[in-house]
Every structure is written in C-alpha cells, then in structure tokens.
C-alpha positions in Angstrom: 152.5 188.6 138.6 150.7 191.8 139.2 150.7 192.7 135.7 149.0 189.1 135.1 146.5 189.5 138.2 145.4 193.1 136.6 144.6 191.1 132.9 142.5 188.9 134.7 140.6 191.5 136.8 140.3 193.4 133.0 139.0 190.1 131.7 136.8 189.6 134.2 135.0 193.0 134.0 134.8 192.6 130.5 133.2 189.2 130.6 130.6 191.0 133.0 130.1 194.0 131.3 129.1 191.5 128.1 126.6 189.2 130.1 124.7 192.7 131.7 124.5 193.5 128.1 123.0 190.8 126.9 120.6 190.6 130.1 120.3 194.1 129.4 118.1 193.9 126.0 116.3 190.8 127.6 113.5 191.7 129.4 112.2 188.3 130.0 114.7 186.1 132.6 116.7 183.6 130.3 115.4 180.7 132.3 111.9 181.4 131.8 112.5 181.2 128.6 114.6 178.2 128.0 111.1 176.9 129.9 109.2 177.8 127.7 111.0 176.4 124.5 110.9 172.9 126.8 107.6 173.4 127.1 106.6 174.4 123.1 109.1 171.1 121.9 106.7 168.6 124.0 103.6 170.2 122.4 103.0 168.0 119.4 103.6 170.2 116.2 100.5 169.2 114.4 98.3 170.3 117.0 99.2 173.5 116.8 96.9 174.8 114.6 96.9 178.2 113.0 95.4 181.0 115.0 95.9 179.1 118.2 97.8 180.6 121.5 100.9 178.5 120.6 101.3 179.0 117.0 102.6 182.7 117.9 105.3 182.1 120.6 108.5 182.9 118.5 111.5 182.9 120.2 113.4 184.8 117.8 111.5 187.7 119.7 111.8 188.1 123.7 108.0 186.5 125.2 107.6 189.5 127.6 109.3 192.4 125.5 106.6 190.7 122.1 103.1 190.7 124.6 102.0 194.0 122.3 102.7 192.6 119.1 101.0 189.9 116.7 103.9 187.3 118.8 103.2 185.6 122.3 100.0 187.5 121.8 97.9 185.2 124.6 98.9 181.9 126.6 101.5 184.1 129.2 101.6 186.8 131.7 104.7 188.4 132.7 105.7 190.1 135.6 108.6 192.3 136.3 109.7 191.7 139.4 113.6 192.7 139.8 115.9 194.9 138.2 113.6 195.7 134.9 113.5 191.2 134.3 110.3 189.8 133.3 109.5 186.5 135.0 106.5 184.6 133.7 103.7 184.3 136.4 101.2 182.8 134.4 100.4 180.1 131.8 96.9 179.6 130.1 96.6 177.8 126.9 93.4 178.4 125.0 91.2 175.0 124.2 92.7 174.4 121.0 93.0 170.6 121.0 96.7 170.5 121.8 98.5 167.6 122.1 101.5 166.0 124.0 103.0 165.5 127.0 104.5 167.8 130.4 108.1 168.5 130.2 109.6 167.5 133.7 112.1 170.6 133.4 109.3 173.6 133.4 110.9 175.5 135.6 109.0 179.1 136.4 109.6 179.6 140.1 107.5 182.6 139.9 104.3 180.8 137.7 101.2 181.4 139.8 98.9 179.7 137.4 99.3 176.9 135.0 95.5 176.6 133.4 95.8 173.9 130.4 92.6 173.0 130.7 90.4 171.1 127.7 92.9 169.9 125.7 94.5 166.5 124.9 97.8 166.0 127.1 99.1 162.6 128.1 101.2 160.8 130.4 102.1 161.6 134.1 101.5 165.3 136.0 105.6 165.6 136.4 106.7 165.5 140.1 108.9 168.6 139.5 105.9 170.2 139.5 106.3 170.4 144.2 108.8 173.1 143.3 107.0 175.7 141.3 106.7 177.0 144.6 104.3 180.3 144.2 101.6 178.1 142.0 98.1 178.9 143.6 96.1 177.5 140.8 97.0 174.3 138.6 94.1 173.4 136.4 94.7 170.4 133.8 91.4 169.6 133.7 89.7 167.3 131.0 93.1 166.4 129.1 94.0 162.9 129.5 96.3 162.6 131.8 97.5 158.9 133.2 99.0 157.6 136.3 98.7 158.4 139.8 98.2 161.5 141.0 101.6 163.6 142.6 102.6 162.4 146.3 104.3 166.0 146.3 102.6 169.1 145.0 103.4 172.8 145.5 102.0 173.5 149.1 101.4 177.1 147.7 98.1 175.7 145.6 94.7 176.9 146.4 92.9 175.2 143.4 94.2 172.1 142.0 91.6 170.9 139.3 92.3 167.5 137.7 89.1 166.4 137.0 88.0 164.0 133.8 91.1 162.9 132.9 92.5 158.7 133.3 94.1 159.5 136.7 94.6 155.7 138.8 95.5 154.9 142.0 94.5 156.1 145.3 94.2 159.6 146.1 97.2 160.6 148.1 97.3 161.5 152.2 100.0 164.0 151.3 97.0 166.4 149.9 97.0 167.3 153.3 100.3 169.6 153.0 98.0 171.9 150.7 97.3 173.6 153.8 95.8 176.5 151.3 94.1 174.9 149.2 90.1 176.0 148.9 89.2 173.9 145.8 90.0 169.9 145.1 88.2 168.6 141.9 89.1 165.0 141.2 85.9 163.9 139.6 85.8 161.4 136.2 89.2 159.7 136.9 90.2 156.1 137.4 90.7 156.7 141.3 90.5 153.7 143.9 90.5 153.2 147.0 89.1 154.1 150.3 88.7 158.2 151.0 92.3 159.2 152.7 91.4 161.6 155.4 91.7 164.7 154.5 90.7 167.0 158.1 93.7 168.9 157.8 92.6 170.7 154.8 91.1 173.7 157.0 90.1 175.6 154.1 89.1 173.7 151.4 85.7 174.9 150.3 84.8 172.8 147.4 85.4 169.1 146.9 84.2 166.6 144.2 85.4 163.3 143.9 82.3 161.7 141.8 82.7 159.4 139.0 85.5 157.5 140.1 86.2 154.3 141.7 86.2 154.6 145.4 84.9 152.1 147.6 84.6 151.6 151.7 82.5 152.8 153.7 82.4 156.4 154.9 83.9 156.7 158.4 81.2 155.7 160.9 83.3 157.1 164.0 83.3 160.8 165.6 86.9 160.8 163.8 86.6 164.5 161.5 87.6 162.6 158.1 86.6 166.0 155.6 87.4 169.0 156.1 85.4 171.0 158.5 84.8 174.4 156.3 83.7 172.2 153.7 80.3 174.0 151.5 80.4 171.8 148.7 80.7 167.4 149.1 80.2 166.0 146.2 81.2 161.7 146.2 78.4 161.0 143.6 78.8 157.4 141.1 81.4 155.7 143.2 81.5 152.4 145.0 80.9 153.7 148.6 79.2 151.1 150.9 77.6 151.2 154.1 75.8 153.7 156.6 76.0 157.2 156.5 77.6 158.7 159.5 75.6 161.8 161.5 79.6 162.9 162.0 79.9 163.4 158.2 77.5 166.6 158.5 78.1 167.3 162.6 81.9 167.9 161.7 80.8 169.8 158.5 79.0 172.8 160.2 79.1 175.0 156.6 78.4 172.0 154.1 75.3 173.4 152.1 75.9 170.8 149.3 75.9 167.1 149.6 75.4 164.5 146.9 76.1 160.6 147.2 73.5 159.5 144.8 74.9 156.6 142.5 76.8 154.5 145.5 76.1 151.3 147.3 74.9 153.3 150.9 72.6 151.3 152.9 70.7 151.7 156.6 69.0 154.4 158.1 69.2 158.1 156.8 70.3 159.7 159.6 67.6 162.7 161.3 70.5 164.7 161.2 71.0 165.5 157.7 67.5 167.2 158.1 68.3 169.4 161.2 71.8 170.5 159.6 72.1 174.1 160.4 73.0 175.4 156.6 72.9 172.1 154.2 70.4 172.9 151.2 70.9 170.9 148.6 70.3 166.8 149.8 70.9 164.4 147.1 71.0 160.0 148.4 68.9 158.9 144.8 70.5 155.7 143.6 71.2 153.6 146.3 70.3 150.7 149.0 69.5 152.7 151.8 66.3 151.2 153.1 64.7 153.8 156.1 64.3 157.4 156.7 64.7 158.4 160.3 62.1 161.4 161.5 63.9 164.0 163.3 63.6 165.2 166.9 61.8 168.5 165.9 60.2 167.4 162.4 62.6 169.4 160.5 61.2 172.9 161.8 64.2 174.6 161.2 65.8 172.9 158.4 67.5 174.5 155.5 66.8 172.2 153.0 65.8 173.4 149.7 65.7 170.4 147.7 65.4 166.5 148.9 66.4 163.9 146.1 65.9 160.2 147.9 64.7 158.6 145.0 65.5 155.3 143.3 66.3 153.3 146.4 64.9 150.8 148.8 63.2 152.9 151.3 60.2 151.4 153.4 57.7 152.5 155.5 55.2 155.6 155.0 56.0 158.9 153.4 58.0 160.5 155.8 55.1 163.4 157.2 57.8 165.7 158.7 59.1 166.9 155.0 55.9 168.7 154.3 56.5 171.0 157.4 59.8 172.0 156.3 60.0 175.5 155.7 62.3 175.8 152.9 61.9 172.3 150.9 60.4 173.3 147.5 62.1 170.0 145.5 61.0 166.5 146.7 61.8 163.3 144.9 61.1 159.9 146.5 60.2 158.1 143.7 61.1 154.6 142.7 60.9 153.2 146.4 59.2 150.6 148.6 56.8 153.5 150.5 53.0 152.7 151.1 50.2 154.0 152.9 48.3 157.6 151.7 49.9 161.1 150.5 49.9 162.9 153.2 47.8 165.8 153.5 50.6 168.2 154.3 52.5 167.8 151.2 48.9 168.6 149.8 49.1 171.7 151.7 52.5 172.4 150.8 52.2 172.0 146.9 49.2 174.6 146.8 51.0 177.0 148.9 51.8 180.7 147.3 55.0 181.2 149.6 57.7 178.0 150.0 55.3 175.4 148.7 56.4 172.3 146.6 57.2 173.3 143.1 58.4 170.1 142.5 56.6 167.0 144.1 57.8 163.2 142.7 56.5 160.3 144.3 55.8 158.1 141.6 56.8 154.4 141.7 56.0 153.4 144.7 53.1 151.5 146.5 50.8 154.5 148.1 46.8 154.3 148.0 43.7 155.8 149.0 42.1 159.1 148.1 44.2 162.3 146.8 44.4 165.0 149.4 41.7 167.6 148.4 44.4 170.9 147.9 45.7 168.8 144.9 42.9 168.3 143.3 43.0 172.3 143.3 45.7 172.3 140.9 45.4 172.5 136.9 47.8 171.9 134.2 50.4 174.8 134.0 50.0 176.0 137.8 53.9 175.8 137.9 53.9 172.7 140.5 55.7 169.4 138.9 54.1 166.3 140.4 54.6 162.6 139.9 52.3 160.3 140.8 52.2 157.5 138.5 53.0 153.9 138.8 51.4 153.4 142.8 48.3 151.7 144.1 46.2 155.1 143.6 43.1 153.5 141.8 41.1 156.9 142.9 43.6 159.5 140.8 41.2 160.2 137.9 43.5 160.6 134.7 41.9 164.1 134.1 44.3 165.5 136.8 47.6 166.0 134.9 49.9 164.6 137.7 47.6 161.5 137.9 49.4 160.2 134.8 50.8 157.5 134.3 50.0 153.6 134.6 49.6 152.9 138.2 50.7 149.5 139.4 48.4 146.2 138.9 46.0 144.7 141.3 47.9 142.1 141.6 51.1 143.3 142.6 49.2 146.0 145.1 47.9 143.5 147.0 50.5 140.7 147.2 52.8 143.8 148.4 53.8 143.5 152.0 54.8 147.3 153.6 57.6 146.6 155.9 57.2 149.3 159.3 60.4 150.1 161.1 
C-alpha cells in the first residue's frame, strides 16, 4: 500500500510539473484566451476585412506574448498581473464595419474597457456582462444593438455609452448601483417610458437621453430625480409633457448644460433657470411652452451664455431683463407669439464691443414700431447675426441687412390679438 501511495504522489507531481510547463510558455492566462476565440467565432467572417484589427488575432500564436509582431497587432491590451501571466485588460476594435453578435461567455475578469464602438453588432448586451467586475468603461456605441437595456451591469463602470443603437424598453432603476459611473449616454435608441430616478448617481457628470421615446412629465416635486453633480442634461426630441420644475435646476447646483428643445413642455419658464448660479448653455426651442417668467433681480448675475427659446408659443413682450444679462451673447426667440417693440437694450447690447449680442434672432413673431437707433449703427459684416424678418416692423428699411426678410401682412398684424400674462 505504501508502495501504491508513493506511485500516486510520483504521478501526481508529474501531472503538475507538465501543466506548470505548459502555463510556463503561455504568457497570456488560458481563459482569456479561450475568451477571446468565443469572442472571434461570433464575429461574422465576412466582415473581417483584410487589414482590419481582427483579421490578425491568430491563435496559433499566444495574444499577449504576439503584441510586437505583425499578429494581435491592435484590438487588446494585456496586463501581467501575477506570476509572469498576462490577463487581458482591454478590448478596442477599430471601426471596421464588423458584424455579429456578443458571446454570453466573454469572460475577462480583469477587462477594464470593452470599446466596440461604430460597428454593426446585433442582438442583446449579454447579462454576463454584471460580472466583468473591473470594467470602468463599456462603449458599444452606434452598433445596432436590440432589446432592453441590462437590469445588472458591472457596478465598477464609470462610462457606459450605448447611444444610437435599437435599444427598447424602459431605462432601468438598477442604473442606480453604478455608484461610479460619471458618464450615461443613451441617446438615439428606442427607449420608453417615464425618466426612472436616478439621484443616487452622485457622480454622474454627463447625461444624454435625446432622441428616444420618453414621455411624462418631469417631476414637478422638491423630490431630487437627477443627479445632483450633474454638468451636462441633455433630454432633447423626446415626448416629455408638462411644466418644467425650478427643482430640476435648484437640485442641479453644477448643471452648465441643459437642452429640452424638441418635447411637448408647456407653462411658464421658470425665473430660475435664469438666476442658476453656473448653467450656460439654455436650450427650450421646439415646444408648447407659452410664458417667460422675469426673474427677481433681472438676471444681473446670470451665467447664461446662450438662450435658445425659439419655435414655441410664447406670449407677451420681449422679455427686457435678457438684454441686461451680463454674459448672454446668443439669443433666439424666433418663431413665437411676442408683440410690442424691440427693446432698446438688446439695441444696446448688440452694438456693445465687450459681451454684446453676436447673435440676435427674433424673427417670426408679431413686434412693431421703430428700430432702436444702436441698430441702425450696424453694417453688413460687423460680426452681429440678427433676425428680424417675418414681424409687424413696416419701419425696417430693407437696406439694413437684418431687416430682411418678408415681414408679416397687414392683415394678419392687425387681426393679431397679444395675450399679457
């Protein structure tokens, strides 16, 4: 019996000595690579086109040990993290119009990026992908991709980029176990739905949701719905309904960006939204919204670099307060319902050599009565866009170059009614 037990201890060094061998003239781990032939067989072959990222992995050659030769020459970075073993951290695919789907088995525990971005890759984002637990950025933008995006995702993500692909369905709640995520784009999907909240995403940075389907109305309670370090909202070309909430910018103390242009918003522009300690960029054109709300202190010490309220059913006269803004420099409000005369401020401010109007549109509307003096100052290639065409303005001589433009008929001037909040 001893004699037996001392064969099988032999036998079992040997059998040990031969796998350390073999691991021995492997540099990359042997699961990574089984991975990555998983993830080469669901690449269609005819979309692999000579020259392309793809058309060198060979796996008669080891991926990591092959990184200096004319094989695996781009698409991977390997790391070595333990005992002289490669383990592939990263996987970027040039745009080289590859096709196919995601195999559910990719298993790289220590893949930090997964970048496929601008190619043509169908069917569902695998749920396997929750346990590539070290993945800080997963970019499959502008492939095709179908179906509903993950419940579970690796809560190690800081950018998760799906954008303009045929995603459906709601956008999850469980986003909110990103906890590090800084950058959400979701933009030209299929997505429905009303906007989960998503407060608990303390540092997301950057989020765009535009050109999808989501409908509701934006929270109208002091409730923090987006995330509070927000810099960049972007909801643009969606179905969104209803006022917009003062608490969307009050609980968004960095936002600089906002755009919601292309919805269904109605009501009041709230005077907050021009007070907003750091927002810069305002964009509302393209929707109902029907009055614009002057604020307490006439937008002294706003930040607002450019306005865009146009193309939507504002009343009432031009609102006076923008032309003391300090910053504006880009004011649309064309294509509304505003009357009464241009006032002479935003005169002032279009001639001005420091922070002055550079570009002025207010075409479209139903204004009248002289044109400030200061703009009649102004020639053809001064550097200061304006629009003043199709109003009531019988007394803007066509000489000026902003005067162009038919202006609207008799007729419809005077059968107008301005409606005064």
């Amino acid at each position: 019996m001893a004699h037996l037990s001392s064969s099988s201890k032999l036998l079992h060094f040997f059998i040990c000595f031969i796998q350390l061998s073999f691991h021995g003239y492997s540099v990359t781990h042997w699961e990574d690579i089984q991975s990555l032939k998983h993830f080469r067989n669901d690449v269609v072959s005819t979309s692999i086109t000579p020259g392309s990222c793809l058309s060198t992995w060979d796996f008669t050659l080891d991926p990591c040990d092959s990184l200096s030769t004319d094989k695996f020459t781009c698409g991977i970075r390997c790391d070595v993290l333990l005992s002289n073993i490669s383990r592939v951290t990263e996987l970027t695919l040039d745009q080289a119009g590859y096709s196919g789907t995601l195999t559910p088995s990719l298993n790289l525990p220590y893949l930090q990026t997964l970048d496929l971005t601008n190619n043509f890759f169908t069917g569902p984002i695998p749920s396997s992908f929750s346990k590539l637990t070290r993945l800080v950025q997963l970019s499959l933008s502008s492939n095709s991709f179908t179906e509903s995006i993950p419940d579970s995702l690796p809560d190690s993500l800081e950018e998760l980029l799906l954008d303009n692909n045929n995603l459906t369905g709601p956008i999850p709640h469980t986003l909110n176990n990103l906890k590090n995520l800084k950058r959400l784009e979701l933009q030209g999907n299929k997505l429905t739905g009303e906007f989960p909240n998503l407060s608990q995403l303390s540092n997301l940075n950057f989020l765009d949701v535009s050109n999808n389907l989501i409908s509701g109305d934006l929270p109208a309670t002091s409730t923090v719905t987006f995330p509070v370090n927000l810099i960049e909202l972007t909801m643009r070309n969606n179905s969104l309904q209803g006022n917009i909430p003062a608490s969307l910018v009050n609980n968004s103390v960095y936002l600089q960006v906002l755009d919601l242009s292309y919805n269904n918003l109605s009501g009041t522009i709230p005077p907050e939204l021009f007070t907003h300690r750091s927002l810069q960029q305002l964009t509302l054109a393209n929707n109902e919204l029907r009055w614009v709300e002057t604020p307490a202190n006439w937008g002294s010490n706003s930040e607002l670099i450019a306005v865009d309220l146009s193309n939507n059913d504002i009343h009432g006269f031009l609102p006076g307060f923008m032309g003391w803004m300090p910053k504006l420099t880009a004011l649309s409000l064309e294509n509304n319902k505003f009357s009464g005369m241009i006032p002479t401020q935003y005169a002032v401010k279009a001639v001005a050599e420091d922070n002055g109007f550079e570009r002025l549109l207010l075409g479209g509307n139903y204004l009248f009565g002289l044109i400030p003096g200061p703009l009649l100052r102004l020639k053809a290639g001064s550097g200061v866009t304006i629009r003043l065409g199709g109003n009531c303005l019988y007394e803007c001589p066509e000489s000026f170059y902003f005067c162009g433009g038919v202006q609207k008929s008799l007729v419809e001037c005077k059968s107008f009614t301005p409606v005064i909040p």
